[in-house]
C-alpha positions as CSV (number, residue, x, y, z in Angstrom):
1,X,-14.0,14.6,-4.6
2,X,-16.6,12.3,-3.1
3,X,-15.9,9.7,-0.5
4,X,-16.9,7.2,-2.8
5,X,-14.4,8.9,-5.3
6,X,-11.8,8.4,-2.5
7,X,-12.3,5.0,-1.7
8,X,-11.9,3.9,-5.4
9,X,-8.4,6.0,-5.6
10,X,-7.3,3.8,-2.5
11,X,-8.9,0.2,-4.0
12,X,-6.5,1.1,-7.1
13,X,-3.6,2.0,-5.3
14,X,-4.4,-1.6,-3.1
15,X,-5.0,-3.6,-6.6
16,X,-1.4,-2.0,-8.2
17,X,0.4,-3.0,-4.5
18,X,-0.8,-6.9,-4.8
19,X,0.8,-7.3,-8.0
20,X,4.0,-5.3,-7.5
21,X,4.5,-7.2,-4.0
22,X,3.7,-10.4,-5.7
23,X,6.2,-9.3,-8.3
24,X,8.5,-8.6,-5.2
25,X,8.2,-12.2,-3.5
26,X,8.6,-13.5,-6.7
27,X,12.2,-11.7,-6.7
28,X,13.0,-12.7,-3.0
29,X,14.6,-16.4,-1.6
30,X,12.6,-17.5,1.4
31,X,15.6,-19.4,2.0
32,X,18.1,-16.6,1.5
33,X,16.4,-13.5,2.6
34,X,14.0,-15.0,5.0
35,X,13.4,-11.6,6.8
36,X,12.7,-9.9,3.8
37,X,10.8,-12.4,2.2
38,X,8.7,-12.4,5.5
39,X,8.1,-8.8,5.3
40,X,6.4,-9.3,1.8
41,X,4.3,-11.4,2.5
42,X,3.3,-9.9,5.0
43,X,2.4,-6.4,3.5
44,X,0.8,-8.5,0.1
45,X,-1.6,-10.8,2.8
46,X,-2.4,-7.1,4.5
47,X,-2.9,-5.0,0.9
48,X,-5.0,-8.3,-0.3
49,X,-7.2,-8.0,2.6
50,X,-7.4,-4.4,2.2
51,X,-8.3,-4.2,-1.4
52,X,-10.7,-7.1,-0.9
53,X,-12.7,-4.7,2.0
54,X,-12.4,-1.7,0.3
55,X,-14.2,-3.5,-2.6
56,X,-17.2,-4.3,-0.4
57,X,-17.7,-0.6,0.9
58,X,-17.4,0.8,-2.6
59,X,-20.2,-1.8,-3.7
60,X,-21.8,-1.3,-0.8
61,X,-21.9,2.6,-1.2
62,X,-23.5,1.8,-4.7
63,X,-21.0,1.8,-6.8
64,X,-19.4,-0.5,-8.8
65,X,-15.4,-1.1,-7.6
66,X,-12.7,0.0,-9.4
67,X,-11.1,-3.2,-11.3
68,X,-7.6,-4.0,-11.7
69,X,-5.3,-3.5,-14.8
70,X,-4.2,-6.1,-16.3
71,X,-0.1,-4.6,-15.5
72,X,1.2,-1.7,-13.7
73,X,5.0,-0.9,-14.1
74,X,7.5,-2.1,-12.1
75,X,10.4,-0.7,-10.4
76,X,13.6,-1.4,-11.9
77,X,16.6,-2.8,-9.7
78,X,15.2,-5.9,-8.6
79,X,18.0,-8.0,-8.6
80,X,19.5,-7.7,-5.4
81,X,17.9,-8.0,-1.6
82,X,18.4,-4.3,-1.2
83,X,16.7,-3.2,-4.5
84,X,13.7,-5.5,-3.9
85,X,13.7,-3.5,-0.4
86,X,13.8,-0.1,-2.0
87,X,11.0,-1.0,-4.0
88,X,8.8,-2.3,-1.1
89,X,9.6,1.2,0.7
90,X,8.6,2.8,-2.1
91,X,5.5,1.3,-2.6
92,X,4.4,1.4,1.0
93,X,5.6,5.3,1.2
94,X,3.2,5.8,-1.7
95,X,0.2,3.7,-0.3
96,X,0.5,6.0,2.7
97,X,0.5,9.5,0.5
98,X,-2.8,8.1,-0.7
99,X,-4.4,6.8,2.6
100,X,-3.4,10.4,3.6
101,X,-5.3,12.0,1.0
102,X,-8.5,9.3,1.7
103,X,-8.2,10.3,5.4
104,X,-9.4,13.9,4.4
105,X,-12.2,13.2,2.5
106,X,-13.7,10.7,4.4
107,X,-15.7,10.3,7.5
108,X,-16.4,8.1,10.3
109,X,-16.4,4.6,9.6
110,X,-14.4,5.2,6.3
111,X,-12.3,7.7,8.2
112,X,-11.2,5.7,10.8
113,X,-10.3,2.8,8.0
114,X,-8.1,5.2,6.2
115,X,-6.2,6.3,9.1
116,X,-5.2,2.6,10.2
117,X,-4.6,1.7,6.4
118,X,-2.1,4.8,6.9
119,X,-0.5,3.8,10.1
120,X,0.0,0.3,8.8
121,X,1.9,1.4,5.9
122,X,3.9,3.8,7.8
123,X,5.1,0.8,10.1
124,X,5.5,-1.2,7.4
125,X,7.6,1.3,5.5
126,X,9.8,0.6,8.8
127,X,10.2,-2.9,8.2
128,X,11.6,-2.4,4.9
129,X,14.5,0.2,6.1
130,X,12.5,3.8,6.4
131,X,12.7,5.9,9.0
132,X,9.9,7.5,11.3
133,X,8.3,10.3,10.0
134,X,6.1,12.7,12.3
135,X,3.6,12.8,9.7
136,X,3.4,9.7,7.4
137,X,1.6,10.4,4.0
138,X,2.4,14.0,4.0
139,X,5.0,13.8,1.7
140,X,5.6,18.1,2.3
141,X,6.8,17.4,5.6
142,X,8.3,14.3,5.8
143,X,12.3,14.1,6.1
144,X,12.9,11.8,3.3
């Protein structure tokens, strides 16, 4: 896999976690789960950015980006606070597996991107309930 190659894996994974957090905030009462609904929007203002940078390096490597689809499935059991919070740890747990796999096929610059994209979702994931994990993104030894 090319670096290139890797960066358009992570701009897909950051175009499917802008709509299912927008789906998400769409679910969640600023009013009546003001923590939570902070916390996504949060994470959907730091994935935006994200997949809006990773879309200039791809271009900027040559290649076009990697455009969104027009859906992606959604997690089922978003009608309560706590499912709408299972789904966000999901999603961030599953944005780090991916920055994990970036990190090792990238370098430098791109490198060093991958492995903050990482450590952000691995704090995130702790704003949504997870626990610490020695080695977020490496699903094998992680004690989910």
């Amino acid at each position: 896999m090319t670096e290139t190659d890797s960066l358009q894996d992570v701009l897909a994974t950051e175009h499917a976690a802008v709509y299912v957090l927008g789906v998400l905030g769409a679910r969640t009462s600023q009013s009546g789960a003001p923590d939570l609904y902070a916390t996504l929007r949060a994470a959907y203002d730091a994935h935006r950015g994200r997949r809006d940078q990773l879309t200039g390096l791809v271009a900027a490597a040559g290649a076009t980006p990697e455009a969104a689809a027009t859906a992606y499935d959604l997690p089922t059991g978003l009608e309560t606070p706590e499912g709408v919070t299972l789904a966000g740890l999901e999603l961030e747990r599953a944005c780090a597996d991916v920055y994990a796999a970036a990190v090792a096929s990238t370098t430098g610059e791109d490198r060093a991107l991958m492995i903050g994209a990482l450590n952000d979702a691995a704090v995130r994931a702790l704003g949504l309930r997870g626990t610490p994990e020695m080695f977020p993104g490496a699903g094998e030894y992680a004690d989910r």
